[in-house]
Structure formats: structure tokens, C-alpha cells
C-alpha positions, -999 to 999 in steps of 0.1 A, spaced: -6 276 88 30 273 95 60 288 71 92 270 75 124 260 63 136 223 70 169 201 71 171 166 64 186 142 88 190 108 64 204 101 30 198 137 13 221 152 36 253 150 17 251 154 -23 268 173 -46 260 202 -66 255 186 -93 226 163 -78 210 196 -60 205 209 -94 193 181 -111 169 180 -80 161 214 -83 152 207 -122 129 177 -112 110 198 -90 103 222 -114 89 199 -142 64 176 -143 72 162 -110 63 196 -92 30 189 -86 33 155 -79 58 164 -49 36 194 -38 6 168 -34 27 142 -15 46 163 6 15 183 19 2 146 26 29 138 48 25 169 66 -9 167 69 -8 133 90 -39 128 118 -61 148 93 -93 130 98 -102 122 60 -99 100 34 -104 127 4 -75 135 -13 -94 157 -35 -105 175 -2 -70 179 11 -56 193 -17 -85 220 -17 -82 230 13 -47 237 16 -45 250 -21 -21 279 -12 7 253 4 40 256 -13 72 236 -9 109 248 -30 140 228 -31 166 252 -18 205 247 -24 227 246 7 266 241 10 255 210 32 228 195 11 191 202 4 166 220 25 127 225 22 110 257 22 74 252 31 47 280 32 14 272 43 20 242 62 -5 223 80 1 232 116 -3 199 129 30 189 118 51 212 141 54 215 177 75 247 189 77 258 158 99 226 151 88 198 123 75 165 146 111 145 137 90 115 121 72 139 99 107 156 85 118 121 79 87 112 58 88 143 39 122 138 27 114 101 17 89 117 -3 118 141 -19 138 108 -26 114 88 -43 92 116 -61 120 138 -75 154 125 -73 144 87 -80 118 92 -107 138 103 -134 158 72 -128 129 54 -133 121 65 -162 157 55 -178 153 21 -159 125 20 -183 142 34 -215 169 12 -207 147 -19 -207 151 -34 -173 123 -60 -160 96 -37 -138 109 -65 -111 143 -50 -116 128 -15 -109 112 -26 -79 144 -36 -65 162 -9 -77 136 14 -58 137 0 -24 177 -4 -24 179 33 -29 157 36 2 177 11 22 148 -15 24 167 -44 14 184 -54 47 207 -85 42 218 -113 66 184 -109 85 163 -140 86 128 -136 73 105 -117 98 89 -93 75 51 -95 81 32 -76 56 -7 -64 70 -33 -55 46 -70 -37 57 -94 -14 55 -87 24 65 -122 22 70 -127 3 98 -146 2 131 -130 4 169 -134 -35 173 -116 -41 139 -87 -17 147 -83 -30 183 -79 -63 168 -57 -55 143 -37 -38 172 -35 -70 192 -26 -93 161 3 -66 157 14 -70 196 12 -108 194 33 -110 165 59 -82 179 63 -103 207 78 -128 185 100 -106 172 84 -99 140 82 -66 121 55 -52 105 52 -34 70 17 -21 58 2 7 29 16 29 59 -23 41 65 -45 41 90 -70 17 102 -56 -17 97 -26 0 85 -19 14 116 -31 -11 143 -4 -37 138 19 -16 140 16 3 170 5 -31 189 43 -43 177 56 -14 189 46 -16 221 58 -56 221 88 -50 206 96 -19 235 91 -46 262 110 -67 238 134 -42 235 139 -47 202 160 -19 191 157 -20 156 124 -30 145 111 -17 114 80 -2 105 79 0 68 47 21 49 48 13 15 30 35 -6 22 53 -43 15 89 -52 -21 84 -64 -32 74 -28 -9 88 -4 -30 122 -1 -60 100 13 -39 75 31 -13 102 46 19 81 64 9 71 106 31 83 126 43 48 136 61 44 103 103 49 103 107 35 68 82 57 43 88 43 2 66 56 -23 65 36 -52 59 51 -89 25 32 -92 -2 8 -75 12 -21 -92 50 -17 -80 37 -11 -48 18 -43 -50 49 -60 -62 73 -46 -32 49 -60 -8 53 -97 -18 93 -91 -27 98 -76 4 72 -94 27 76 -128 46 38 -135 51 11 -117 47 -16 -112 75 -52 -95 61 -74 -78 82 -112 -67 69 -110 -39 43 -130 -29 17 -126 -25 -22 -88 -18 -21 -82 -45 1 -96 -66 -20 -78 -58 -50 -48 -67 -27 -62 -101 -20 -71 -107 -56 -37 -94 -66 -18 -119 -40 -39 -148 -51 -36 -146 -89 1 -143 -82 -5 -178 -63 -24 -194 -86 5 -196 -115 14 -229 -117 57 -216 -118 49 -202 -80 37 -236 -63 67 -243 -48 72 -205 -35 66 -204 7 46 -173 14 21 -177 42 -13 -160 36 -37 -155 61 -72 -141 66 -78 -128 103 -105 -102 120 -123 -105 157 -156 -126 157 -177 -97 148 -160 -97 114 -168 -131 106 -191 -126 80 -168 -103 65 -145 -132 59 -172 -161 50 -184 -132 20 -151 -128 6 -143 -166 8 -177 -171 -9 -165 -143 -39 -132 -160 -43 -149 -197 -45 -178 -184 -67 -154 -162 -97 -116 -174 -94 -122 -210 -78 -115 -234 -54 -79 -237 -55 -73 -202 -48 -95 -207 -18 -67 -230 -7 -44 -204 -8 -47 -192 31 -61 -200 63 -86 -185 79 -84 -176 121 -110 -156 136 -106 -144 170 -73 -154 178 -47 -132 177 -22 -156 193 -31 -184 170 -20 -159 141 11 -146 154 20 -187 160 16 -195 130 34 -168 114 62 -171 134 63 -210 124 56 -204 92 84 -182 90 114 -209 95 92 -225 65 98 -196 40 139 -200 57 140 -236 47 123 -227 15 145 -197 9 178 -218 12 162 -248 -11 163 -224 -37 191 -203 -31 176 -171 -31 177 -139 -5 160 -135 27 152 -96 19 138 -98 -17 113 -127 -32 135 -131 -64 121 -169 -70 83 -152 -71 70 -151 -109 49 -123 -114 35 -121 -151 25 -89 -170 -13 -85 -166 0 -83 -128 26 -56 -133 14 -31 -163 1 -1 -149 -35 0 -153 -49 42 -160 -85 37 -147 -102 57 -175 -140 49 -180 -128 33 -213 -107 13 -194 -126 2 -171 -154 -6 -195 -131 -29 -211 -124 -51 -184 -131 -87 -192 -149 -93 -161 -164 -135 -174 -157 -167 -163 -147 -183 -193 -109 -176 -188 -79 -188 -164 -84 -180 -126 -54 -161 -131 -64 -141 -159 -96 -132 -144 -81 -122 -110 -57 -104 -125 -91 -80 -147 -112 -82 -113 -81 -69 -93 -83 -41 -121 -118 -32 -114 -112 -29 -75 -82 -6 -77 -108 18 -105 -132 19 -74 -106 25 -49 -95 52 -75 -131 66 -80 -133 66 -40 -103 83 -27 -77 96 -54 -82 131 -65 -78 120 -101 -102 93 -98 -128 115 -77 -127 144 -105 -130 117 -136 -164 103 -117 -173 141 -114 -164 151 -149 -176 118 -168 -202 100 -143 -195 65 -124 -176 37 -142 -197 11 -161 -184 -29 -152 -197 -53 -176 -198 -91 -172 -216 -122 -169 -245 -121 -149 -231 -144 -122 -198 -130 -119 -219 -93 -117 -240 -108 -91 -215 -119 -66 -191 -86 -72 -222 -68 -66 -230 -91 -35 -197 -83 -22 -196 -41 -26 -231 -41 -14 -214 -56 19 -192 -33 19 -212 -2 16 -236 -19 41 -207 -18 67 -191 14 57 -157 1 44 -158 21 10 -151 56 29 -140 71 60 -158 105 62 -187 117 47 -216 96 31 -205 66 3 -219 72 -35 -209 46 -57 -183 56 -84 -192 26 -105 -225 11 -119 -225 -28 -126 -239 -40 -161 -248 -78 -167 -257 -94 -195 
């Protein structure tokens, strides 16, 4: 363990006193432990674990204190994971990382929270948010390719996920991902290595991320822009306001409630003339993977969402061409409607899609999980049930409610139960639920 005091080299270097102390105040409220969790997550990058509950217990004596400076802010850590130092020096990446998690846990979250009292849209706040961390770059034509996955994935998967990355940095495109591992990390590193013989000399690598999952999904060291949004659904949101096209890679229950998210956004009838390139891609050994979750999205939210994105297996080329064509589409479309290149104002996204959902058990119990309503409506309650399970799985709130309470009961129609059940059996099957340790289901399924 490694005690420490560290200087930021970024936006927090230059406040006033004023701001220090108002930081200082944050960090001693409710916020402490939220900032304590996240920044030993950041330090703890390379840990080989998914278990945020785990982390947290082993390193239970870390500490981190805001500590005024003439010149700024520094960090005292006690504790530290040693992994994150070399010489007795932070690695410069992790510094970085763990003062984006200073920005956006303490000094932006109280203005959050009068964002909020004030009234502003939640799309608003999003925006808000990733202008303070200087993710909104103007007068850059779209490029912005967001990848979704597993963290859970086998050698074949990442490799692929890797090449699709190389392939589409080639091109010129950058990547932005939940800032993981897995198929989180894959594309990213393969467009790093393009976009060095590119030289591309400012790509971006943008992690985007929330403090419920970040302890289990700790930053890869690929990532130069870290965000941490307030909650699961604003991170949701800042992907497809941010993003040009989306790539996704096999994953298991939270990548599925990404899908399900992206596709009941889709499906409203005021985003059919939005361009936002969605497709579906893994190596031929992940075929079936696909063909199940096409089968789930044609057997509970329909056809047309089915027509929502393209499948390509085993092609990383064919992918990265037809993102980067696809890509003067969404510039065309962009103009048509006069809106920016670095945020998707046009995109409607209604309520059910941006309310913060608390996965209780009551909660989830409650979920109106039958066919007998709008796609949308019904993506929007099934994309609540997946990100309960990716709670029960991996967030340490979510791991000690199952301990405390049991598993989470679902309850629907027994067809909709049998293909949801169909589709996590697969994914237990091929070990996409967890990364270490054996899988026990957080949830029981209840048909009727």
C-alpha cells in the first residue's frame, strides 16, 4: 500500500479559495463516500475483478482528503493500491482519472443538484456535465464511435473487438466506450495503435461512466477523457448525445440493457428521421450470440426494432466501412436539421428513458414486464430489469440488497418470461454475467 500526496495537471489546477472550500465541504458530506469508492477505483485499475463489493473490502482502510494549496487542490491518499504508482510516482493516466473523478463526484454534483432545483431538462444536465469536462468539441465533423460489450468476454471476443477498433482508427475514427474492460477496452487500444501509424495526434478515448459501477468497471488505462455521470441513465443519454454510431460487441445483461435502451429510443416515431448508425458485430464464434439476441428483440419489442441495425459477423473491415460511410450520412443529416456535430440535440428521449430507476426488490417487482403495451414502453421496463441484474451482479449496493433481501423476483407473461429467461440462460451458459468467481443468479423469473 502506497501513502501519497498528488497534484493535478488539468482543469483543477487553478481555482480560488473560495471553490477549494466549497470542495473541501463536498468532500466531507454526503459525497465523501461516494468519492472515496470511485477514487480507490481509479486507482485500482488492472485489478482482476468485477466485484465492487470485493474491492471496497479489501482496501477498507484507503483514505483520500482534499488538501488546500496556494496553487490549487491536491490529494492525500493513504493506503493506496500499489499498482497505481511506479517510483513512487502516480502512473500520469491514473492522476488524470482520479481528478476527473474529483470533478465530477464533488465539485460538479452539487451543481447538479441546483440544475435540478432549478428545473432544467435532465438533457440540459447532460450537457451541462460533459461541457464542464470539455467533451463537447466543436467544429469537428462526426467521428465519434461509441462501442458497447461485455467485460466478460473471452480471448476470441476481445481480439475482435480489438481489430474492429484498429479498422475503424485507421479511418480516422475515435472511439468512446463504459471506459471498462473487455469490449470496453479492445477497441480502443486497436485504434490506438491505428491512429499512432495514423499519427493522429489527438484522438480521443472517451470512458464514460457512473458511480454505481465504476468500482467493478475501474477506467483502462487507454482512456484520456474519464466523465462520470450522476446515474446509469445520464450515462446512457451522453452516449447517444455524444456518439456518432454505435458499434456493439457481445456482452451480457448490461449490454443488453444498452441495446434495449438505444432501441426504445429508436423506436419513437419523433426520432425516424434522426441518422445514428447501429450495428451488431462479434467474430464467427459469436454468432449465436447475435442470432439469440435478434430472436429476443423480434419475440418481446418487434420487428421494427429488429430493423433498427445491421448485423456483420466476422468482418472487421466491413464494420469500420460502413461506419465511416455512414458517418458523412449523420453530416448530411446533421446540417438538414441544423443541429451540432458534438451533441445529438434533434434526438428525443422521453421520461421512462431518463428517470433514474433505484433497483429495490419492490421496484423491480413492479416492472411491467407483458406484451400488451408500446415496443417502446416495454423496452423502456425490460431495459429496467437488465440494469437490476447488472446491479445485483456487480454494484456493491446491488450485491449487499441480494445478500440482505434474497434475488429479485421479475414477473410477466409467460412468453415474454420464457424468452428473457432463454436469453440469461445463454448468458450464464457462456459466462457473460461475471468475470471472476462462479455466477449465482440475483434474480428469480415468475410467469403467470
Amino acid at each position: 500500500m502506497v501513502d501519497a500526496i498528488i497534484t493535478p495537471n488539468g482543469d483543477l489546477d487553478i481555482l480560488s479559495k473560495s471553490e477549494i472550500a466549497s470542495l473541501q465541504n463536498s468532500s466531507e458530506s454526503v459525497y465523501q463516500e461516494l468519492f472515496r469508492n470511485c477514487a480507490l477505483a481509479v486507482l485500482s485499475t488492472g485489478a482482476d475483478s468485477d466485484d465492487g463489493h470485493e474491492l471496497l473490502a479489501k482496501h477498507a482502510d484507503f483514505e483520500v482528503d482534499i488538501l488546500s494549496a496556494a496553487r490549487g487542490v491536491k490529494l492525500a491518499v493513504r493506503n493506496a493500491p500499489k499498482n497505481a504508482f511506479v517510483g513512487g510516482k502516480i502512473i500520469a493516466g491514473i492522476r488524470n482519472h482520479l481528478f476527473a473523478v474529483l470533478r465530477d463526484i464533488v465539485f460538479l454534483q452539487d451543481q447538479v443538484e441546483i440544475w435540478h432545483q432549478n428545473g432544467e431538462s435532465i438533457t440540459e444536465m447532460v450537457f451541462k456535465t460533459l461541457r464542464h469536462a470539455k467533451a463537447l468539441k466543436p467544429r469537428r465533423r462526426p467521428n465519434l464511435i461509441v462501442c458497447w460489450g461485455g467485460h466478460s468476454i473471452n480471448k476470441i471476443e476481445y481480439d475482435y473487438s480489438k481489430e474492429v477498433g484498429y479498422r475503424l482508427g485507421l479511418r480516422g475514427l475515435d472511439i468512446c466506450t463504459g471506459c471498462g474492460i473487455g469490449a470496453m477496452k479492445g477497441p480502443m487500444k486497436g485504434a490506438a495503435i491505428a491512429h499512432a501509424k495514423q499519427r493522429v495526434g489527438d484522438a480521443r478515448y472517451i470512458g464514460i461512466t457512473e458511480p454505481g459501477i465504476i468500482a467493478s468497471e475501474a477506467p483502462n488505462a487507454v482512456v484520456n477523457e474519464l466523465i462520470i455521470m450522476p446515474d446509469i441513465e445520464k450515462r446512457l443519454e451522453a452516449f447517444v448525445r455524444l456518439g456518432h454510431g454505435i458499434v456493439v460487441f457481445p456482452g451480457g445483461a448490461g449490454t443488453a440493457e444498452e441495446i434495449l435502451y438505444i432501441l426504445g429510443v429508436l423506436l419513437n416515431e419523433k426520432n425516424k428521421h434522426i441518422s445514428l448508425p447501429l450495428i451488431f458485430t462479434g467474430p464467427k464464434e459469436s454468432k449465436a450470440y447475435f442470432e439469440q439476441m435478434d430472436k429476443f428483440i423480434g419475440d418481446t419489442i418487434g420487428a421494427d426494432a429488429q430493423q433498427l441495425y445491421k448485423i456483420i459477423i466476422d468482418d472487421p473491415i466491413e464494420v469500420a466501412k460502413s461506419m465511416c460511410k455512414s458517418m458523412k450520412k449523420v453530416y448530411k443529416n446533421r446540417r438538414a436539421l441544423d443541429d451540432a456535430f458534438f451533441y445529438n440535440w434533434s434526438l428525443t428521449i422521453e421520461e421512462p428513458f431518463q428517470q433514474a430507476f433505484d433497483p429495490t426488490h419492490q421496484n423491480m417487482a413492479a416492472l411491467n414486464l407483458r406484451k400488451d403495451q408500446e415496443p417502446a414502453t416495454l423496452a423502456a421496463d425490460l431495459r429496467r430489469a437488465f440494469s437490476g441484474i447488472v446491479a445485483g451482479n456487480v454494484k456493491p449496493n446491488g450485491i449487499q440488497a441480494i445478500r440482505e433481501h434474497g434475488v429479485y423476483k421479475l414477473d410477466g407473461d409467460a412468453s415474454l418470461m420464457s424468452s428473457l429467461d432463454a436469453l440469461l440462460a445463454s448468458f450464464v451458459e457462456q459466462r457473460r454475467m461475471k468475470l471472476s468467481g462462479n455466477y449465482t443468479p440475483c434474480y428469480e423469473l415468475v410467469s403467470h
